[in-house]
N, C-alpha and C positions, 0 to 999 in steps of 0.2 A: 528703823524707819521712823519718818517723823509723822506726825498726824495731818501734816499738810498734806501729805502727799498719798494721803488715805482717801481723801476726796477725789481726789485728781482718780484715783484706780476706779472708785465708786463712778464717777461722771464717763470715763476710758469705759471702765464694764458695760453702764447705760447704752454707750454709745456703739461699743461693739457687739452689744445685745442687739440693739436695733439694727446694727448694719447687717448681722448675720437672720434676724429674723426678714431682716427685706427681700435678702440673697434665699432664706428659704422661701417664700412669697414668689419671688421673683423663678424660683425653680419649678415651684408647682404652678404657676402662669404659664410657666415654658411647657410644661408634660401635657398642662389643658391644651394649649394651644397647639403642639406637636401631635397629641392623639388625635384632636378632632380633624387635622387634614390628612391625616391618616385615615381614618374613615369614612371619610370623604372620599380619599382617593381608594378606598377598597370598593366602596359604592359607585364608584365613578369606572372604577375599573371592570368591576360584574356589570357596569351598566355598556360597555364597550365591548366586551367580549359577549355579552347576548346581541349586539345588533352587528358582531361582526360573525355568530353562529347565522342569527337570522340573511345576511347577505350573502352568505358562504353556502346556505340552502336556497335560496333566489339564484344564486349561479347554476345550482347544480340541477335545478329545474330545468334552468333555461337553457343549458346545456343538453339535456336529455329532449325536451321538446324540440330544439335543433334537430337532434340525431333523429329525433321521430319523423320530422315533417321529410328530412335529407331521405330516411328510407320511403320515405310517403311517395315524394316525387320521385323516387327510382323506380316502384315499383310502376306508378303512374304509368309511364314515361314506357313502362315495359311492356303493360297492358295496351296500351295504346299502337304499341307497332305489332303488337301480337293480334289484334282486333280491331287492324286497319279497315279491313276488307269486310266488318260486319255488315255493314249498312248495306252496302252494291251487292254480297250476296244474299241478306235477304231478300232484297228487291229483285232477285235475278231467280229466287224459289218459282214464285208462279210462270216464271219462265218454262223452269224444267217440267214443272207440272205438265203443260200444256204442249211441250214436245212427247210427253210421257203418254197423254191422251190421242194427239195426235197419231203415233206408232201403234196404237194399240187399236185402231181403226183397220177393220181388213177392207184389201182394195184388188181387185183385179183385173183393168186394164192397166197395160204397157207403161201407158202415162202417170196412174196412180202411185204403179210400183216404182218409176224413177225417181216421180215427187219424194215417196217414203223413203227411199234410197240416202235423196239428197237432206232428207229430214233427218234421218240416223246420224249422216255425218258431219250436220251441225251440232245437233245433240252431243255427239263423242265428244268434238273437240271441245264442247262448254265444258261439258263434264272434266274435261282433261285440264282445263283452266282454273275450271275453281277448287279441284282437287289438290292443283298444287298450291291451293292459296289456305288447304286447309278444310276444305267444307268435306265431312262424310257423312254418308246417309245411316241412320239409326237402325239397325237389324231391328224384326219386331214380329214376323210369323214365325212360329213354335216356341218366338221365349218365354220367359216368363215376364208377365206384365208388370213394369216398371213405372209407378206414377212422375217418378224424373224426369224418364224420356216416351212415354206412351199418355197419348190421351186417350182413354176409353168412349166411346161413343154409343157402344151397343154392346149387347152379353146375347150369348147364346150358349145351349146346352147340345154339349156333344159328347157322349160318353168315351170315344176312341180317344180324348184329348186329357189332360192331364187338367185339373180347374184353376183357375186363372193364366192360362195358359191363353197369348193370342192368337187367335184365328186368322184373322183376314186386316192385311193395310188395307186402310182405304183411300190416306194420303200418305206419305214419305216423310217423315222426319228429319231432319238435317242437324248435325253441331257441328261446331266448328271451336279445331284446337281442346273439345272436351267440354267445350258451351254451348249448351241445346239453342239452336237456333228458331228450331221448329220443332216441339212433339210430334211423333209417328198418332196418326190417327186409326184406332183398331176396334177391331171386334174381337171380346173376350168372352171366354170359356166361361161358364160360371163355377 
């Protein structure tokens, strides 16, 4: 080889030192810039998957408050024809009271006894009306005294009785369907 052409390898070398050290330059530019949208998109990605956890639990909220309010109104809705007839038979209580008073009057002319007569069998038939609509009268002499369904009014001491044990209605209690309408008003045993 000639010494000419020693330079020419020396400038060639320069030259393809520089081209490969650009190519490495140029390689690590690439890994910088390859990693960081990779990171980006791993942050980008945790940041999409938490607000598709968090919509995914907003569904299923709002899924379950559905179902809740759907059983809400069914039961509503059940209540309501089960306890149509609250309102008119309470109002129709001092009704019966006062046929209960009335019967319980002793009468003895002819005409007394027909009036009570005709009195008894208005009385039945109410009775037999609101029975089927549900209304029954609260048992309450000889039970045992029930703050639920007995209002206590008065206590007396009676030894033949069992204590707390009541005595004497002194009004009627009524529920209807298993819903006290009216407390039974009593006199307890002490």
């Amino acid at each position: 080889m000639s010494k000419e052409n020693e330079p020419l390898k020396t400038e060639e070398a320069v030259t393809n030192a520089e081209v490969e050290t650009e190519a490495a330059v140029t390689d690590v530019d690439t890994e910088i810039t390859e990693e960081q949208p990779a990171e980006e998109t791993k942050d980008e990605a945790a940041a999409l998957r938490k607000e598709l956890e968090a919509e995914q639990n907003k569904y299923l909220r709002l899924l379950a408050d559905y179902d809740n309010f759907k059983r809400r109104v069914v039961k509503d809705r059940q209540d309501a024809e089960k306890f149509r007839a609250q309102s008119i038979l309470s109002d129709l209580l001092p009704v019966l009271d006062n046929f209960e008073r009335a019967l319980s009057v002793e009468v003895k002319s002819d005409e007394a006894i027909s009036l009570q007569k005709g009195l008894e069998m208005v009385r039945s038939t109410l009775l037999e009306a609101v029975k089927r609509e549900g209304l029954e009268e609260i048992k309450a002499v000889g039970e045992a005294f029930d703050p639920h369904v007995h209002q206590a009014v008065m206590q007396e001491k009676d030894e033949s009785a069992e204590s707390g044990t009541v005595l004497q209605e002194l009004q009627k209690g009524y529920s209807l369907k298993g819903r006290v309408l009216r407390p039974a008003m009593v006199k307890v045993n002490e």
